[in-house]
N, C-alpha and C positions, 0 to 999 in steps of 0.2 A: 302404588304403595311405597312408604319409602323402607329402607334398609333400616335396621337398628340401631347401626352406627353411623345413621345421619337423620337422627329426629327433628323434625319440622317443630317450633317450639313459639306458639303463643300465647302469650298472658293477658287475661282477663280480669280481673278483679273489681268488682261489686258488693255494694254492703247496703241493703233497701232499711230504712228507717222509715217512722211518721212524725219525728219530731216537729214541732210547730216553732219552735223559737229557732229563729236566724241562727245559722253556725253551728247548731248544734246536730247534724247530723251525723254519724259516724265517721263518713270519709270529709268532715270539715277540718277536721284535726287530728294527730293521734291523739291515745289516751288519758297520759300526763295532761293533756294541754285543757281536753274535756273535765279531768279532773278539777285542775285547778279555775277555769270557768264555772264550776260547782260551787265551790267553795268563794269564789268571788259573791257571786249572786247570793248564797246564805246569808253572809257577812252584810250585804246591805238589807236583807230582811229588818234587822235591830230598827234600823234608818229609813225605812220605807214609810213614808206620811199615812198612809192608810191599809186600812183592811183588802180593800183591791189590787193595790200594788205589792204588798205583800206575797200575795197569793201567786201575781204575774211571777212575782223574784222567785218566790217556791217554786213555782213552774219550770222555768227557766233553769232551776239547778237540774233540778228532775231528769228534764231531759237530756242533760250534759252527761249527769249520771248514768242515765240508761245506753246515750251511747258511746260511753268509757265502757260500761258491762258488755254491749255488743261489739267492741273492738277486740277488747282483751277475750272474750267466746270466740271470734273468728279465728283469732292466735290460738287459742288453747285444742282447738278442732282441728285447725290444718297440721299444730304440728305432736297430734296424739299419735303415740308409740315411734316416734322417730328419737334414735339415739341423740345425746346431749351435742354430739359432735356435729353429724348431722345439723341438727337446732343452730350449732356455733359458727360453721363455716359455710357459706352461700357456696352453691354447683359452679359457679359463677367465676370463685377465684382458684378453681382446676383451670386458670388457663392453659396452662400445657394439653389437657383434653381438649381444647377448645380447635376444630378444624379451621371452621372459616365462620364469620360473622359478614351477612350484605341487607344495604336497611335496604328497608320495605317504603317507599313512597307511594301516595296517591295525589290525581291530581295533572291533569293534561296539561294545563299551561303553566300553572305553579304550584311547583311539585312541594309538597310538605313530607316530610320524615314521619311515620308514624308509628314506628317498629323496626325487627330486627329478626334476621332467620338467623339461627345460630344452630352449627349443627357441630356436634360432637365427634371424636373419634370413638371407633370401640371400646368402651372399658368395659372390662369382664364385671358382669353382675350390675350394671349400670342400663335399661332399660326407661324407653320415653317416658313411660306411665309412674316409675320411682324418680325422676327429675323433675314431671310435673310434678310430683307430690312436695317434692323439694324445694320448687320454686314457690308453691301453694303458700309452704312452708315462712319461706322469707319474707314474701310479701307481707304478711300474716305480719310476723314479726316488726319488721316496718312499720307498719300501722301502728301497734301498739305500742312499741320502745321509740319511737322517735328518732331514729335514723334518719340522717337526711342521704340521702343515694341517686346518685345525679341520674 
């Protein structure tokens, strides 16, 4: 079991859709991007030669729409009842808490990067399970505001 003040810290992030049309599943784009994919497809409904293609284009916004609503839900959930500040500054850039960072490879003869242990020093009132929620938090945000975050 590890100490408090050295949390083993992995991130997972997952978002299951059914959308049918290409690109348009949640983790294809953030929200903005799904939005304005929306609104593209509407905008050629006027111009769509028939009754079937029409419908496809409906379709296709539909589901850009729905998962812009599933993005910006995921945000709205991971980061309910956390302070604005919280919400504004990632755990991320407390480097000064930051102990040690060593990536995590797999992979016997060629090794790929696929992660990072990052363990913290003790801060008073800073506990694994409030940093995940934290981290929950950002990613969440991510997705939805369009950060790009190397």
């Amino acid at each position: 079991m590890r100490s408090p003040s050295a949390p083993l810290l992995t991130v997972l992030i997952g978002v299951a859709a059914c959308a049918s049309t290409p690109g348009a599943r949640p983790e294809d784009m953030r929200a903005a991007g799904h939005d304005a994919a929306a609104a593209r497809e509407e905008a050629r409904v006027a111009w769509a030669a028939d009754p079937g293609e029409a419908q496809r284009l409906r379709k296709m916004a539909a589901d850009h729409r729905a998962a812009s609503a599933t993005v910006r839900d995921a945000e709205a959930s991971a980061c309910a009842n956390l302070s604005e500040a919280d919400r504004a500054m990632s755990p991320f850039e407390h480097y000064r808490d930051i102990a040690s960072v060593e990536p995590i490879y797999v992979g016997a003869r060629y090794r790929h990067l696929v992660g990072a242990t990052i363990r913290f020093r003790a801060v008073p009132g800073l506990t694994a399970q409030w940093l995940r929620r934290l981290i929950d938090c950002h990613s969440a945000r991510i997705a939805a505001l369009g950060h790009d975050v190397p």
